[in-house]
DRENRO-275752 format. One record per residue (C-alpha): x, y, z. Coordinates in Angstrom, 2 decimals, padded with zeros to 5 digits. Layout:
X/Y/Z
...
END
This chain:
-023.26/037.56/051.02
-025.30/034.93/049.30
-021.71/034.14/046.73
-019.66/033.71/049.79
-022.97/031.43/051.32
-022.29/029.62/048.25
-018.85/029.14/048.48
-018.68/027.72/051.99
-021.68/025.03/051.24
-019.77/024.06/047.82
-016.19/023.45/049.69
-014.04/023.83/046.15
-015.65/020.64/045.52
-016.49/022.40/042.11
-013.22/022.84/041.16
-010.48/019.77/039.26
-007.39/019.76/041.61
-004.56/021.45/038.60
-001.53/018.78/038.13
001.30/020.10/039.44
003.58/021.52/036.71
007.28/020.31/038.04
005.63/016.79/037.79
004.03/016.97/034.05
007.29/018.40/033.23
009.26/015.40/035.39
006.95/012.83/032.84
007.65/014.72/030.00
011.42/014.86/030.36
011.45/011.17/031.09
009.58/010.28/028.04
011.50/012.54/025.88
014.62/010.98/027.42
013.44/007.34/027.28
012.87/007.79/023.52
016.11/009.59/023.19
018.22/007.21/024.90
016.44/004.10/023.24
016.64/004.94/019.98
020.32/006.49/020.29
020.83/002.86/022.05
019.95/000.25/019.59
020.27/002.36/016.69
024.09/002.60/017.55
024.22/-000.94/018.66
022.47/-002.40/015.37
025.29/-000.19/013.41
027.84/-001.84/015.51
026.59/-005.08/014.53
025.63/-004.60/011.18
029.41/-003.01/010.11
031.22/-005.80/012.14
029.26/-008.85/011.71
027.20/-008.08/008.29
023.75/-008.76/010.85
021.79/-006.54/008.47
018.84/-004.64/010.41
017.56/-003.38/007.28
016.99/-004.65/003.49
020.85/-003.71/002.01
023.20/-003.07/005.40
024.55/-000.23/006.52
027.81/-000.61/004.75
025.90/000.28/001.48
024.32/003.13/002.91
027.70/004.91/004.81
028.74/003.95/000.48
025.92/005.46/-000.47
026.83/008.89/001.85
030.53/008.28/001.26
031.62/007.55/004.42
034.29/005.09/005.41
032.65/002.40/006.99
035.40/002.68/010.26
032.84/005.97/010.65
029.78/003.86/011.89
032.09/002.32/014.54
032.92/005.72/015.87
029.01/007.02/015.29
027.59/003.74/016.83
029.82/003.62/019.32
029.22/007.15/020.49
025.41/006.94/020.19
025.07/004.07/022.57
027.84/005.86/025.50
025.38/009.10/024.88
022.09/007.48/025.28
023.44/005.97/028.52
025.01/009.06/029.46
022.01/011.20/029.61
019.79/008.64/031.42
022.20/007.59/034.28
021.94/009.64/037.78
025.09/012.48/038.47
027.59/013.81/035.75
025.58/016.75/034.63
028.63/017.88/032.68
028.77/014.46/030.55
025.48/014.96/029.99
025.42/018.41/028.52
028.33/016.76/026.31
025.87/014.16/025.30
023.27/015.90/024.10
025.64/017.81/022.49
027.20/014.82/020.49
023.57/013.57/019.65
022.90/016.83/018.54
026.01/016.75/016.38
025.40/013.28/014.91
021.52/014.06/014.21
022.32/017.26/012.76
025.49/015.35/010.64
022.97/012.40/009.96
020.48/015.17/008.03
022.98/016.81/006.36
024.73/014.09/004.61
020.94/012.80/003.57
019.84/016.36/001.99
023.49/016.74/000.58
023.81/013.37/-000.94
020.00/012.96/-001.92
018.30/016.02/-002.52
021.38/018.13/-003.71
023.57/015.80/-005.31
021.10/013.77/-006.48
021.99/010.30/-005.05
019.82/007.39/-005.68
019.22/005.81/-002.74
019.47/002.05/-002.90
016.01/-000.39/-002.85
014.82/-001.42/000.20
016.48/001.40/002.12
013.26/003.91/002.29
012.71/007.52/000.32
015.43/010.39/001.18
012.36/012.35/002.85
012.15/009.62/005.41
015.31/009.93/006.99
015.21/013.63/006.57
012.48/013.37/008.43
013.65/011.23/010.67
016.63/013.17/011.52
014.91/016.18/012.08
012.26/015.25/014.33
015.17/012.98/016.54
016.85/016.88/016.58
013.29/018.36/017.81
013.08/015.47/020.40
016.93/015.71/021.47
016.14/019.58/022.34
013.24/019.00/024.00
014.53/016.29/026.66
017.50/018.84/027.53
015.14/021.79/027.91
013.00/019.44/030.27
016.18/017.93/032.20
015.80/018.69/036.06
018.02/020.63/038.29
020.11/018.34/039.07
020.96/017.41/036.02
021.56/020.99/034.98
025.50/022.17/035.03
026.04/024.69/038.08
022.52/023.78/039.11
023.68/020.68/040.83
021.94/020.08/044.90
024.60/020.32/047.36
024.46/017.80/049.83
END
């Protein structure tokens, strides 16, 4: 009798309201997908620019490195190109479908991006030109944009789920 004495004087008072899940998980999404989306944005744009217009966002140019991988360079215009309508994609309101197709084209490219850096660097034995960072870095890179990429899609809401979509 004296616990439940206790209990009534106290109120709860004693106790830190609990955040509500479906809200930590609404911020989490939408930092996962802000970082996403941002760096899928410029990063496409700057290749873009830097293939068309020799604006070189880093020390030797991405034509070297797409050399370096042996790509064509008409391949960043079709990577760059496809990063920036995917990081748009997955950010704007409706089209859950497109969306699911976006993450799975960032997916692709990320995954594409890490293999042609271990192939070419690690297992060929590449040199990497000066200036453009150690093969680990961009490994690294690649992977953790993967990690990040899954993470925003396993976070996406409801309606932004395919067949999950709120009928009005």
């Amino acid at each position: 009798m004296h616990q439940a004495i206790a209990r009534k004087v106290s109120g709860g008072m004693n106790t830190a309201p609990k955040p509500d899940s479906s809200r930590v998980r609404t911020v989490f999404y939408w930092i996962t997908t802000g970082y996403v989306a941002l760096a899928m944005f410029f990063g496409g744009v700057s290749e873009v620019l830097d293939a068309s217009m020799s604006l070189e966002f880093s020390s030797i140019g991405v034509a070297t490195v797409v050399a370096v991988l042996g790509y064509p360079l008409y391949f960043v215009y079709i990577i760059g190109i496809a990063k920036v309508f995917g990081a748009i994609a997955i950010v704007v309101p409706r089209f859950p479908r497109l969306k699911e197709w976006a993450y799975a084209g960032l997916i692709f490219n990320m995954s594409g991006a890490l293999l042609s850096w271990l192939i070419v660097t690690v297992v060929q034995g590449e040199a990497i030109p000066a200036g453009y960072g150690s093969p680990a870095f961009h490994v690294f890179n690649a992977l953790h944009l993967i990690v990040v990429i899954i993470v925003s899609w396993l976070l996406r809401p409801d309606n932004r789920r395919v067949g999950k979509i709120i009928q009005r």
